[in-house]
HTML snippet that shows the backbone in 3Dmol.js (N, CA, C, O; Angstrom):
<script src="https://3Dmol.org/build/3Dmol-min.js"></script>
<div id="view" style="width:600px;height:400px;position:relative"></div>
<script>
const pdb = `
ATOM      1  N   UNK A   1      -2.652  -8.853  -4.287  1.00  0.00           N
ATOM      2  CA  UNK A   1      -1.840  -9.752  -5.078  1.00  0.00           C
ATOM      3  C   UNK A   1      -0.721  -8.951  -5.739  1.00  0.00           C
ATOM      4  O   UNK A   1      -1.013  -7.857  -6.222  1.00  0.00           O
ATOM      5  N   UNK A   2       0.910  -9.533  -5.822  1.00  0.00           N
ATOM      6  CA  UNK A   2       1.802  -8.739  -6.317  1.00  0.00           C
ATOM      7  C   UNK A   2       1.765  -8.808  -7.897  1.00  0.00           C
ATOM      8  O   UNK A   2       1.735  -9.874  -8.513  1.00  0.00           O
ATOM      9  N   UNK A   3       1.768  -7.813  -8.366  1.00  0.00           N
ATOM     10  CA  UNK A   3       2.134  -8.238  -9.693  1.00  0.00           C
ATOM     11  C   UNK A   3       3.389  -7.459 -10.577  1.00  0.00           C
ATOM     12  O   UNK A   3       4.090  -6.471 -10.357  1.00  0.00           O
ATOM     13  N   UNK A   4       3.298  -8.299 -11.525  1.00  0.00           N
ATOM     14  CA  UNK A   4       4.911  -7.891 -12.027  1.00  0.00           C
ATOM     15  C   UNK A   4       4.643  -7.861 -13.311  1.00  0.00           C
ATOM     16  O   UNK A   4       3.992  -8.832 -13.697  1.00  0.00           O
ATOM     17  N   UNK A   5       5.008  -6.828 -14.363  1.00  0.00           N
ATOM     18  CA  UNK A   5       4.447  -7.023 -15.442  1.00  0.00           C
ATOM     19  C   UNK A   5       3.010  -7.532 -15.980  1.00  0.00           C
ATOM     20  O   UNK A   5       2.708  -8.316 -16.880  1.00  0.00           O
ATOM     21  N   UNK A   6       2.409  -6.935 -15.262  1.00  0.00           N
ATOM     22  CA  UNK A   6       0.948  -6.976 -15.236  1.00  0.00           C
ATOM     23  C   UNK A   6       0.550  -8.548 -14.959  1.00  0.00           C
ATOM     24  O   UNK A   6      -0.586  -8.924 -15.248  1.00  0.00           O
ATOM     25  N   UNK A   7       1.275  -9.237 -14.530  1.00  0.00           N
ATOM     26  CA  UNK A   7       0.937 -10.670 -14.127  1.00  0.00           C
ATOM     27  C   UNK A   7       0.506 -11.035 -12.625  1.00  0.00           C
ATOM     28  O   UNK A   7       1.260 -10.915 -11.659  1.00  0.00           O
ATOM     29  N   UNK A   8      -0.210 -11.285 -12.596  1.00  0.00           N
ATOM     30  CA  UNK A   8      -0.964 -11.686 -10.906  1.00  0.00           C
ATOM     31  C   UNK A   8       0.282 -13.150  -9.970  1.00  0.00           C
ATOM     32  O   UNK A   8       0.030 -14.312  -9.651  1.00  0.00           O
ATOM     33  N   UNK A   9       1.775 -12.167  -9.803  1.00  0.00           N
ATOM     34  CA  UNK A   9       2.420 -13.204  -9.101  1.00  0.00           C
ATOM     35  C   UNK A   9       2.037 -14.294  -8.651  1.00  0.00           C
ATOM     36  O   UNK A   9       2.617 -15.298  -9.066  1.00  0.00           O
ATOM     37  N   UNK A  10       0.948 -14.443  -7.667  1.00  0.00           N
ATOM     38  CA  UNK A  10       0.708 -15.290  -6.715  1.00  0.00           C
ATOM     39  C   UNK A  10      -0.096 -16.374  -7.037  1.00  0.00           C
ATOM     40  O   UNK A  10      -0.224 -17.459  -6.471  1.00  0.00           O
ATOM     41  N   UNK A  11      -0.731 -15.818  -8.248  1.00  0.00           N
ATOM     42  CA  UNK A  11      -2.018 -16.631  -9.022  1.00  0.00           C
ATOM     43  C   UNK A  11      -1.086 -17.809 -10.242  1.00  0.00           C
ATOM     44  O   UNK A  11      -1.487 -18.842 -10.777  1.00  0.00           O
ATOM     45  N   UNK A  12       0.164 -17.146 -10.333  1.00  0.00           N
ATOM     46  CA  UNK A  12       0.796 -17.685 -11.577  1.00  0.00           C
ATOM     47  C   UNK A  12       1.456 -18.746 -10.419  1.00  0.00           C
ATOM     48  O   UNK A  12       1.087 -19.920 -10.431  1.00  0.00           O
ATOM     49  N   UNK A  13       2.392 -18.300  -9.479  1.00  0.00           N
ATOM     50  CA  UNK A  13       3.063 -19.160  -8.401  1.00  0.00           C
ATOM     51  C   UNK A  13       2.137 -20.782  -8.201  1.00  0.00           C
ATOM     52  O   UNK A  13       2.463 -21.961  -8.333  1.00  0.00           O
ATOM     53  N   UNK A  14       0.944 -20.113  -7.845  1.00  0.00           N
ATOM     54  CA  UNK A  14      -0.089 -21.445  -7.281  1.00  0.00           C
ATOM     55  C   UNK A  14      -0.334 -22.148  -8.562  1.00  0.00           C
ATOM     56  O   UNK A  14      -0.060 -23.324  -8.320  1.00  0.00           O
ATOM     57  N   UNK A  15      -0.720 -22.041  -9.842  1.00  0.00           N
ATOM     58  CA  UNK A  15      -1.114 -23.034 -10.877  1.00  0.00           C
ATOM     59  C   UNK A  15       0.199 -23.197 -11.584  1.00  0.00           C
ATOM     60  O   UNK A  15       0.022 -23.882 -12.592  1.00  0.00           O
ATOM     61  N   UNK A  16       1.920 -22.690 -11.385  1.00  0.00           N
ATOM     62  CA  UNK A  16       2.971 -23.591 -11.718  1.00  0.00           C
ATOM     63  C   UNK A  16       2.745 -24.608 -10.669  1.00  0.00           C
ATOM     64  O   UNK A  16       2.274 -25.658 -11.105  1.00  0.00           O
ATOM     65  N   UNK A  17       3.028 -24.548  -9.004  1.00  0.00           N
ATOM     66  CA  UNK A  17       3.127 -25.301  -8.095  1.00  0.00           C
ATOM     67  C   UNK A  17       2.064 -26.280  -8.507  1.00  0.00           C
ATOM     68  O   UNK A  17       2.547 -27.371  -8.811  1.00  0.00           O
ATOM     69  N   UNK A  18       1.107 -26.226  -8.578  1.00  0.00           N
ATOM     70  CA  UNK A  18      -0.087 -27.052  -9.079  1.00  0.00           C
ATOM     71  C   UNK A  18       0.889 -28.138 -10.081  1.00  0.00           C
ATOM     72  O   UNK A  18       1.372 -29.247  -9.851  1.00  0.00           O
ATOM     73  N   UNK A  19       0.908 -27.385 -11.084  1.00  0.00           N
ATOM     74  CA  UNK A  19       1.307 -28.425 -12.335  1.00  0.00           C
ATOM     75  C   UNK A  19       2.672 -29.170 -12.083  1.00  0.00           C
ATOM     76  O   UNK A  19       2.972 -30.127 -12.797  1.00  0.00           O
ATOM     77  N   UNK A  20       3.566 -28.706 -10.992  1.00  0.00           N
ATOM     78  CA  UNK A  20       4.453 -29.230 -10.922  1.00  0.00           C
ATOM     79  C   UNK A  20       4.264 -31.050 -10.368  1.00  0.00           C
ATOM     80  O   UNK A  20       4.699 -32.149 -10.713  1.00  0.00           O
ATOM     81  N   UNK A  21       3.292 -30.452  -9.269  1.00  0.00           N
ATOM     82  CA  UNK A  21       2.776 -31.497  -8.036  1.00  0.00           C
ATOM     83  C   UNK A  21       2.018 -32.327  -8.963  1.00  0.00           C
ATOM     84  O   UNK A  21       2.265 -33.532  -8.922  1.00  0.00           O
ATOM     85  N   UNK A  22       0.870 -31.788 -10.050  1.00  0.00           N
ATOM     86  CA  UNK A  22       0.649 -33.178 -10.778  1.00  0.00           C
ATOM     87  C   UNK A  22       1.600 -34.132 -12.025  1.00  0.00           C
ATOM     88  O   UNK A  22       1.442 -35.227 -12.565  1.00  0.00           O
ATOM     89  N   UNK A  23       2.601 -33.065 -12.104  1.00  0.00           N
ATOM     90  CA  UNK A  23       3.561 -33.996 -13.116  1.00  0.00           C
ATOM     91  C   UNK A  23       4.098 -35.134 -12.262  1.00  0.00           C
ATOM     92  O   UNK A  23       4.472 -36.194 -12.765  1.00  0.00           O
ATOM     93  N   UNK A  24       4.133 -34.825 -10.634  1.00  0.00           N
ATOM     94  CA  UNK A  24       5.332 -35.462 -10.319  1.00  0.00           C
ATOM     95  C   UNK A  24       3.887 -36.963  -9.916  1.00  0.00           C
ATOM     96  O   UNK A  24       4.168 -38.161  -9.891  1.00  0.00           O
ATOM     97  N   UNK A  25       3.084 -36.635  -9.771  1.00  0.00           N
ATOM     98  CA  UNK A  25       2.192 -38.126  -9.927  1.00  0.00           C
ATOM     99  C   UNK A  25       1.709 -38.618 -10.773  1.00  0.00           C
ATOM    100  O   UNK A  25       0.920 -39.508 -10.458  1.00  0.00           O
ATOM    101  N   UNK A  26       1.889 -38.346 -12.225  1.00  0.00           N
ATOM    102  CA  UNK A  26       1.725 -38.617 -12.964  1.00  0.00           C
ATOM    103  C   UNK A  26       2.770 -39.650 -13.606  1.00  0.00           C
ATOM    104  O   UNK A  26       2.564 -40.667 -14.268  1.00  0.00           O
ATOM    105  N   UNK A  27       4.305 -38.869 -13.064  1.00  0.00           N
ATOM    106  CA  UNK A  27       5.221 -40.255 -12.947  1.00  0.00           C
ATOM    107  C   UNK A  27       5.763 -40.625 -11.891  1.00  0.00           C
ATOM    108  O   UNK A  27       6.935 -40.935 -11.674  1.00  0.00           O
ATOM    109  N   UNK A  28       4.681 -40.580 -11.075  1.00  0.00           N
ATOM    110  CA  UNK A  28       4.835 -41.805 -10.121  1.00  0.00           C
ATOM    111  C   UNK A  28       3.846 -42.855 -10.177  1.00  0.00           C
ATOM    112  O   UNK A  28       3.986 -43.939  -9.609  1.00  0.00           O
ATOM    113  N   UNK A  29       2.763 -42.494 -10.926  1.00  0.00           N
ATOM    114  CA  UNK A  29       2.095 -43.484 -11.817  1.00  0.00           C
ATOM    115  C   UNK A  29       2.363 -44.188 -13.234  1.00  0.00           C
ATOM    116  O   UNK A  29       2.161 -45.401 -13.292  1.00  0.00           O
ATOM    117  N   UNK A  30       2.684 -43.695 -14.068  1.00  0.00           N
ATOM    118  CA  UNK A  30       3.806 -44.141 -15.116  1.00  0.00           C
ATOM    119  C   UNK A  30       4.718 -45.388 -14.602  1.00  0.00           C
ATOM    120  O   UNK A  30       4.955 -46.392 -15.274  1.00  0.00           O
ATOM    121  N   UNK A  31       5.178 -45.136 -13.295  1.00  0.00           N
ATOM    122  CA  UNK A  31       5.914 -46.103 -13.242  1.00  0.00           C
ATOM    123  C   UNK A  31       5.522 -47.212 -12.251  1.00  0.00           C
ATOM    124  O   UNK A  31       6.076 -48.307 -12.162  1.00  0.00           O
ATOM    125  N   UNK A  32       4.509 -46.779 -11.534  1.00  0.00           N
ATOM    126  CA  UNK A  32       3.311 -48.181 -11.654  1.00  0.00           C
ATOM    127  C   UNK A  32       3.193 -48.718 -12.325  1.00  0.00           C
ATOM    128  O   UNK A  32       3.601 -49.875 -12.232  1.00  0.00           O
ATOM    129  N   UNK A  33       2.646 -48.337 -13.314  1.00  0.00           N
ATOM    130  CA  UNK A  33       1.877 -49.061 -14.775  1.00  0.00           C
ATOM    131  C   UNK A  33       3.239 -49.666 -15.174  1.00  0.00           C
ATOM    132  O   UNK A  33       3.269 -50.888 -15.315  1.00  0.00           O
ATOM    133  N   UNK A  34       4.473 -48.895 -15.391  1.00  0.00           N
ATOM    134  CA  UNK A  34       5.586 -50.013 -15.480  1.00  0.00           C
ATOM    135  C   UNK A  34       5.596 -51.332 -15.019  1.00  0.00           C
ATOM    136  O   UNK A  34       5.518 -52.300 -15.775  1.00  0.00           O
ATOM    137  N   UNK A  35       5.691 -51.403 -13.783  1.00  0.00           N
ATOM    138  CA  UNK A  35       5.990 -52.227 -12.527  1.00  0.00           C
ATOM    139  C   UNK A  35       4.703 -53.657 -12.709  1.00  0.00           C
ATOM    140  O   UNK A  35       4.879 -54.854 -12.484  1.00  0.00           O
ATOM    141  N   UNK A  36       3.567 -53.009 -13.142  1.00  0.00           N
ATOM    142  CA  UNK A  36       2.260 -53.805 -13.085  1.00  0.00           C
ATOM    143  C   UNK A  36       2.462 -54.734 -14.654  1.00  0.00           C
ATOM    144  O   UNK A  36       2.268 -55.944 -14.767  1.00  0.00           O
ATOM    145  N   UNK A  37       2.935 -53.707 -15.862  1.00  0.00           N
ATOM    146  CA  UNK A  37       3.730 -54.557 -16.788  1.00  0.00           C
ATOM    147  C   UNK A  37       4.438 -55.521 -16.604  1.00  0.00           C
ATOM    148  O   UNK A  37       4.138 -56.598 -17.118  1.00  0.00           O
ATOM    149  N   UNK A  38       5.657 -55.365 -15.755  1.00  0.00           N
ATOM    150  CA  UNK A  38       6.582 -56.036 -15.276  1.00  0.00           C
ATOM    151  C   UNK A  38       6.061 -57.534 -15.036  1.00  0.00           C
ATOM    152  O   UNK A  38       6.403 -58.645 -15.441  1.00  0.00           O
ATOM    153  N   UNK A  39       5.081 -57.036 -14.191  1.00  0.00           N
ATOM    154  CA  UNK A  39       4.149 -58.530 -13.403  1.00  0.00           C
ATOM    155  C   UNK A  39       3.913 -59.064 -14.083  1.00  0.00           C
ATOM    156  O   UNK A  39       4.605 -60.067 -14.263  1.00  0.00           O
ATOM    157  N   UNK A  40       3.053 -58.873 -14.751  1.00  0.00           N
ATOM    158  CA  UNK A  40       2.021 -59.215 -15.912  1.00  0.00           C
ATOM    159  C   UNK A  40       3.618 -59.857 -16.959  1.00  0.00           C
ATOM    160  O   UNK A  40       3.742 -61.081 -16.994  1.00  0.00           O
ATOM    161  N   UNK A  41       4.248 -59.360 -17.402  1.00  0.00           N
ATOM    162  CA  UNK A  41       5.541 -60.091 -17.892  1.00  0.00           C
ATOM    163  C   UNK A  41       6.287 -61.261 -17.704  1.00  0.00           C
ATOM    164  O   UNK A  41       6.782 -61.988 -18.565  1.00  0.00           O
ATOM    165  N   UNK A  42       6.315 -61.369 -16.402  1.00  0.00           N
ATOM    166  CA  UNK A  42       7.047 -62.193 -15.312  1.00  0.00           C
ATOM    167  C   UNK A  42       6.284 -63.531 -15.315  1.00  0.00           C
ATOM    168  O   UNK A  42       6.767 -64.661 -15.387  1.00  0.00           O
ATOM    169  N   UNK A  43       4.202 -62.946 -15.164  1.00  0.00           N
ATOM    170  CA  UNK A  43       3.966 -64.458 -15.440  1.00  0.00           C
ATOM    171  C   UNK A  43       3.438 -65.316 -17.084  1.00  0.00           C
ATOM    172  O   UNK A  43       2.727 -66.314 -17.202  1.00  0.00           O
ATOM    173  N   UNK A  44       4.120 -64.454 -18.208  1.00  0.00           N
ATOM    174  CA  UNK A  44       4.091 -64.723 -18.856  1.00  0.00           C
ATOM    175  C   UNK A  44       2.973 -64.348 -20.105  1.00  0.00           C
ATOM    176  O   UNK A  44       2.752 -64.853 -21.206  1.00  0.00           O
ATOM    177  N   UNK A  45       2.454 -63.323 -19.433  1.00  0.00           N
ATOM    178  CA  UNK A  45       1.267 -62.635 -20.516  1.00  0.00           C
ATOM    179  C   UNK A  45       2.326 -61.711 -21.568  1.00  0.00           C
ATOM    180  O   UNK A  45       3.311 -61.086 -21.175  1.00  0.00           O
ATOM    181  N   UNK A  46       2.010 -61.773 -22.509  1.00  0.00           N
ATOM    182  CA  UNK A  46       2.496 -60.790 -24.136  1.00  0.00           C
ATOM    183  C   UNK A  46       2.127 -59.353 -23.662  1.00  0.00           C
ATOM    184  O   UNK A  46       1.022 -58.878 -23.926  1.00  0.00           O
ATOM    185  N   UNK A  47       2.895 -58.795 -23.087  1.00  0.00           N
ATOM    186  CA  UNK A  47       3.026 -56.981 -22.801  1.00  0.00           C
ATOM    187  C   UNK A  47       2.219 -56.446 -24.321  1.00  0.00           C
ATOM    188  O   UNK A  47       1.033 -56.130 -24.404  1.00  0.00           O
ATOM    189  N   UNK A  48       2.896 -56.451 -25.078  1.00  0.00           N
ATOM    190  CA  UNK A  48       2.867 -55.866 -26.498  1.00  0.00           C
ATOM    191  C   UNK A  48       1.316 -55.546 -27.052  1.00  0.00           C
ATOM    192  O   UNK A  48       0.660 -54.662 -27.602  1.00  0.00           O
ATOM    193  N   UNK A  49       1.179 -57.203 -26.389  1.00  0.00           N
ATOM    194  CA  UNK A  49      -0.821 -57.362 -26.842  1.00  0.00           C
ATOM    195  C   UNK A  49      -1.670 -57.013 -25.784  1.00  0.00           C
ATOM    196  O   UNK A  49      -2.858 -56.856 -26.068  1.00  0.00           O
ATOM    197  N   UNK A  50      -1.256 -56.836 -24.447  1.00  0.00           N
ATOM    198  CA  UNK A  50      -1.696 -55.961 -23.622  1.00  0.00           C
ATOM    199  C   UNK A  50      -2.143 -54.588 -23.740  1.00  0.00           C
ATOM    200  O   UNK A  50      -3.279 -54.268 -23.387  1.00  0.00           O
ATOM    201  N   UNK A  51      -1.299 -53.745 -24.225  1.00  0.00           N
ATOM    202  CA  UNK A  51      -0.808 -52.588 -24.362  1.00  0.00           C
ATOM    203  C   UNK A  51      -2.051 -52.502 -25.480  1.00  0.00           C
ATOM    204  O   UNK A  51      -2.903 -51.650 -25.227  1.00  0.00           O
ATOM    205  N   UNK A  52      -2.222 -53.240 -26.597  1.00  0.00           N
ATOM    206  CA  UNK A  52      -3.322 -53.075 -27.707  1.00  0.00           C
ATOM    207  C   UNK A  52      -4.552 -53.314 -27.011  1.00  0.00           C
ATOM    208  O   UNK A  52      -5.316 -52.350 -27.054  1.00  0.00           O
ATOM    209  N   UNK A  53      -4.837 -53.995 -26.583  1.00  0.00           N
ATOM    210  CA  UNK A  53      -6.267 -54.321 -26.086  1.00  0.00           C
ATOM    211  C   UNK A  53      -6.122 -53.238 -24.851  1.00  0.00           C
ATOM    212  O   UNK A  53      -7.170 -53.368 -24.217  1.00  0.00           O
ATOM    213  N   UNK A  54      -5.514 -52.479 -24.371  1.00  0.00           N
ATOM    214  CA  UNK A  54      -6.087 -51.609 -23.725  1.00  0.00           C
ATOM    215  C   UNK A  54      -6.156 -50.207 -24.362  1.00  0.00           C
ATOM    216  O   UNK A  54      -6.915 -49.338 -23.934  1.00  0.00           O
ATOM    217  N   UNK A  55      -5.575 -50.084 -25.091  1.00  0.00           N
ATOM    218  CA  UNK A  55      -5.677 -49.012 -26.403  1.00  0.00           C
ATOM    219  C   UNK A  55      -7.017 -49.155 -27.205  1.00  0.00           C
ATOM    220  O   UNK A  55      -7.575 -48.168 -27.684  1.00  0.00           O
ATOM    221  N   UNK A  56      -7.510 -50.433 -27.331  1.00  0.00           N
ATOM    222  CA  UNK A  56      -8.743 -50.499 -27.848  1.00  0.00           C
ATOM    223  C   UNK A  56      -9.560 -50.594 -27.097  1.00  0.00           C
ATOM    224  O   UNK A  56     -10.661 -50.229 -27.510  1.00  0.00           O
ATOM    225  N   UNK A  57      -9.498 -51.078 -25.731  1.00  0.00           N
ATOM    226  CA  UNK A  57     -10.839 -50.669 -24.594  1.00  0.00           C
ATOM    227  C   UNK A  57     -11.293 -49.343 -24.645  1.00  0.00           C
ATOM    228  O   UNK A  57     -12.441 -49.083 -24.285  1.00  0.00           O
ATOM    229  N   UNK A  58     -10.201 -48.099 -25.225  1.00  0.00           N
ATOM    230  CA  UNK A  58     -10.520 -46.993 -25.010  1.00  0.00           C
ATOM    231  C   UNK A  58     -11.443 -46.430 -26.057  1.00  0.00           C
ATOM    232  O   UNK A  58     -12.308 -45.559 -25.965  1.00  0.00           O
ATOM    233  N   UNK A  59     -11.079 -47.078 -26.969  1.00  0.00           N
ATOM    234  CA  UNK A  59     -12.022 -46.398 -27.987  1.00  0.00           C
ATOM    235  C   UNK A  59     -13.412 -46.796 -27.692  1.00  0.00           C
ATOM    236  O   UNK A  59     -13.751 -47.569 -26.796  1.00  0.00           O
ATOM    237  N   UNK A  60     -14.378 -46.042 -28.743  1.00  0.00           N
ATOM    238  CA  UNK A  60     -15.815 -46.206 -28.766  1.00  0.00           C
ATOM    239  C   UNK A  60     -15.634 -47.297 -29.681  1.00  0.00           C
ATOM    240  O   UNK A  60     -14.781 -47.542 -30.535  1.00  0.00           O
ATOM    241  N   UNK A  61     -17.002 -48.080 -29.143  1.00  0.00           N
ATOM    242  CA  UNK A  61     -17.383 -49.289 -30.177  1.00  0.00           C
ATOM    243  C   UNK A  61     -17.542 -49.259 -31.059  1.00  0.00           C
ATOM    244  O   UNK A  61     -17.255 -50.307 -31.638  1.00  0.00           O
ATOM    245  N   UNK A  62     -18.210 -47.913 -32.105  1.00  0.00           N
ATOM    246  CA  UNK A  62     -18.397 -47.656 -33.381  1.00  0.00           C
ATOM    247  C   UNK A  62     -16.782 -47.258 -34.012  1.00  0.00           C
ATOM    248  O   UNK A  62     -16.643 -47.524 -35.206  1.00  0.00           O
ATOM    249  N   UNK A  63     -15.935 -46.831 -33.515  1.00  0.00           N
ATOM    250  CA  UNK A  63     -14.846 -46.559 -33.843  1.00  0.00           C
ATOM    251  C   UNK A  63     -13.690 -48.110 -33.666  1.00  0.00           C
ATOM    252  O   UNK A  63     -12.855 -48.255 -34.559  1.00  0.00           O
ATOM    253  N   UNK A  64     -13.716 -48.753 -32.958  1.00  0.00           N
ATOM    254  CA  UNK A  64     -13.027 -49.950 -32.977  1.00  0.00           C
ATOM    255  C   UNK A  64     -13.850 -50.891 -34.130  1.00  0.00           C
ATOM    256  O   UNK A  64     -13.232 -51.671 -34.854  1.00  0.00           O
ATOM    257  N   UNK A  65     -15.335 -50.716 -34.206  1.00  0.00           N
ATOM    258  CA  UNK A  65     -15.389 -51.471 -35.451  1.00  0.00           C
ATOM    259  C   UNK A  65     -14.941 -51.155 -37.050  1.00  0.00           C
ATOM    260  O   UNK A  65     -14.655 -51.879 -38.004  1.00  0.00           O
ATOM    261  N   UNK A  66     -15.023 -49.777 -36.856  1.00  0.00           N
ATOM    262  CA  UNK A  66     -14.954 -49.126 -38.127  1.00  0.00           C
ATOM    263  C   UNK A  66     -13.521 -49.428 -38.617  1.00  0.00           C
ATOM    264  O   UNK A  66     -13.317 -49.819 -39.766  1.00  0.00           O
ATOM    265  N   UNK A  67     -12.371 -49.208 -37.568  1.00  0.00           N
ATOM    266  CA  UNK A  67     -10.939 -50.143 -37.732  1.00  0.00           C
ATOM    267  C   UNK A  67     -10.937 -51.347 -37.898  1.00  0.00           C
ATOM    268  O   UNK A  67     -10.095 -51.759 -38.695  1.00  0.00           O
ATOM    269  N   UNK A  68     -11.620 -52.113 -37.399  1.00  0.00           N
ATOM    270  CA  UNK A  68     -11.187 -53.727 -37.421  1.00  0.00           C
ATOM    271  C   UNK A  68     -12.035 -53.723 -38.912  1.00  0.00           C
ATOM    272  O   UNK A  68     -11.631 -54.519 -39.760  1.00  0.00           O
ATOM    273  N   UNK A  69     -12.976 -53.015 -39.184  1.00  0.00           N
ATOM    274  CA  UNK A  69     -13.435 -53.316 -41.165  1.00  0.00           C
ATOM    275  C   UNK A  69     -12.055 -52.751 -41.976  1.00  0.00           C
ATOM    276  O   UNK A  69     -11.375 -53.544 -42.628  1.00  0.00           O
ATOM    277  N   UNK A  70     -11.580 -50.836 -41.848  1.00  0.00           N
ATOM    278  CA  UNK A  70     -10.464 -51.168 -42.523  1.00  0.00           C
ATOM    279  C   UNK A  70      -9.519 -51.978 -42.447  1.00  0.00           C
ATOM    280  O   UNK A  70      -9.042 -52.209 -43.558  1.00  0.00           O
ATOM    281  N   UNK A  71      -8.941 -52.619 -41.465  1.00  0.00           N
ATOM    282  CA  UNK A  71      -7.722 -53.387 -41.319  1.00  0.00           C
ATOM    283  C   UNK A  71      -8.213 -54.854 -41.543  1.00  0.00           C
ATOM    284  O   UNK A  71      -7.214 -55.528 -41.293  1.00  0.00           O
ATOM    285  N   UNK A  72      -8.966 -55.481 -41.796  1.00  0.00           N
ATOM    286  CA  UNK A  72      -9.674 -56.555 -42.760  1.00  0.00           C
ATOM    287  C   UNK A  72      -9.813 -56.343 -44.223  1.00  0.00           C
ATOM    288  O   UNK A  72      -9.147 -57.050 -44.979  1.00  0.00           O
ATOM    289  N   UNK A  73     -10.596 -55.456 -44.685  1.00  0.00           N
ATOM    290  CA  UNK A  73     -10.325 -54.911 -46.334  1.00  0.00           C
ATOM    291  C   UNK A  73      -8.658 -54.625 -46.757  1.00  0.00           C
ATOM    292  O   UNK A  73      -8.145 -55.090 -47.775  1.00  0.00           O
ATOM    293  N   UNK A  74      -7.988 -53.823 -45.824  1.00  0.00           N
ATOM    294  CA  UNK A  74      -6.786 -53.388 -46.402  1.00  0.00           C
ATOM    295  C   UNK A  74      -6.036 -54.938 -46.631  1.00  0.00           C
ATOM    296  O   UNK A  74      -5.523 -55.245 -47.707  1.00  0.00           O
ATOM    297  N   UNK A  75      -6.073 -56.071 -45.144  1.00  0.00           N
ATOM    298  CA  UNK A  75      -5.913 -57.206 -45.613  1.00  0.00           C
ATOM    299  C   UNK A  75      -5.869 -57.964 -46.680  1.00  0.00           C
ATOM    300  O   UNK A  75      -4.920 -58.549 -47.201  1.00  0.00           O
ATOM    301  N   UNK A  76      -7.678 -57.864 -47.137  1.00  0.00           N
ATOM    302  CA  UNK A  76      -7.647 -58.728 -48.289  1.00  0.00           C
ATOM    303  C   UNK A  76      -7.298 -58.244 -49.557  1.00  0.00           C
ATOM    304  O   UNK A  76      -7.082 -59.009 -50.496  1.00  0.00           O
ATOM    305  N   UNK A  77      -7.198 -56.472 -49.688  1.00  0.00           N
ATOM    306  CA  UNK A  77      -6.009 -56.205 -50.701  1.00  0.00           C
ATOM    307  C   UNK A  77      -5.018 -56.495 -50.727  1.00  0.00           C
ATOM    308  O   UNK A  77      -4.371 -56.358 -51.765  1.00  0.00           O
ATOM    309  N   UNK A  78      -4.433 -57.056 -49.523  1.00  0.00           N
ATOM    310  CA  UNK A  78      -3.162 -57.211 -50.213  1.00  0.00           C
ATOM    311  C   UNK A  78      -2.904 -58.732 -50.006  1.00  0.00           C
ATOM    312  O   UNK A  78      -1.739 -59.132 -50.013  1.00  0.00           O
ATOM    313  N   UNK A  79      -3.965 -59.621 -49.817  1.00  0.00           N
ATOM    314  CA  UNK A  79      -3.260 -60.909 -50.191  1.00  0.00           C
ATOM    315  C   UNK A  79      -3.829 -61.202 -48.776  1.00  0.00           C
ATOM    316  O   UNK A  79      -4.889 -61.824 -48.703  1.00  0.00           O
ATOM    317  N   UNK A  80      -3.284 -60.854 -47.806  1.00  0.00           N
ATOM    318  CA  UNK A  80      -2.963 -61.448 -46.331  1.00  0.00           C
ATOM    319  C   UNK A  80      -4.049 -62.353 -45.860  1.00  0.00           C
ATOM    320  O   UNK A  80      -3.726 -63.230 -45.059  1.00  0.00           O
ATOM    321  N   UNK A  81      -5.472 -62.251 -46.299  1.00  0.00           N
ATOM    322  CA  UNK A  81      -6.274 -63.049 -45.459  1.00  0.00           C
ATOM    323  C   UNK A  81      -7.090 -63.685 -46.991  1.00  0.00           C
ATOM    324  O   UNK A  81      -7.449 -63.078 -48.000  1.00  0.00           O
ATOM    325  N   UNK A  82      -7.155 -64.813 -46.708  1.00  0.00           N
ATOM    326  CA  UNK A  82      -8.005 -65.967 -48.000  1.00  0.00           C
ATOM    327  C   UNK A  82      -9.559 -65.563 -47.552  1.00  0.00           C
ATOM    328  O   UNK A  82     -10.032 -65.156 -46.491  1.00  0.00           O
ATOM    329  N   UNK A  83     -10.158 -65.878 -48.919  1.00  0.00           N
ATOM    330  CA  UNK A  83     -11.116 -65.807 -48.372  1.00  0.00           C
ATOM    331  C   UNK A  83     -12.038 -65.431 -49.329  1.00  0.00           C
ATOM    332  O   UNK A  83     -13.218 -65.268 -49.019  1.00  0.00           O
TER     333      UNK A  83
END
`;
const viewer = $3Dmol.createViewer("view");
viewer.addModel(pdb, "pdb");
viewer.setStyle({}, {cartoon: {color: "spectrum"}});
viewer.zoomTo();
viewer.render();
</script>
């Protein structure tokens, strides 16, 4: 292996090339998920509230509840929900 400044050329070459090749599918998926927005737009579903409910699919269940209690309390401090 060549190296140059004590760096293993060939080893550094292969894991840039690597990272290059997964950036470039990473937006070529990006802009799937665009495109699938798009759809989903076109027949009239709310992008915006999409985008949340899949942000919250991700979380754990103990953690999406533990939010939906603060953002209910912070609510009823300030007025927003009767009750």
């Amino acid at each position: 292996m060549t190296e140059a400044g004590g760096i293993a050329a060939e080893a550094l070459r292969s894991y840039i090339e690597r990272i290059e090749r997964l950036e470039e599918e990473k937006a070529n998926l990006a802009a799937d998920i665009k495109d699938v927005y798009s759809e989903a737009k076109a027949t009239g579903f709310d992008v915006k509230i999409m985008r949340q409910i899949i942000r919250l699919r991700k979380m754990e269940e103990h953690d999406r509840q533990e939010m939906e209690a603060l953002l209910d309390t912070y609510a009823h401090a300030l007025g927003m929900i009767r009750g």
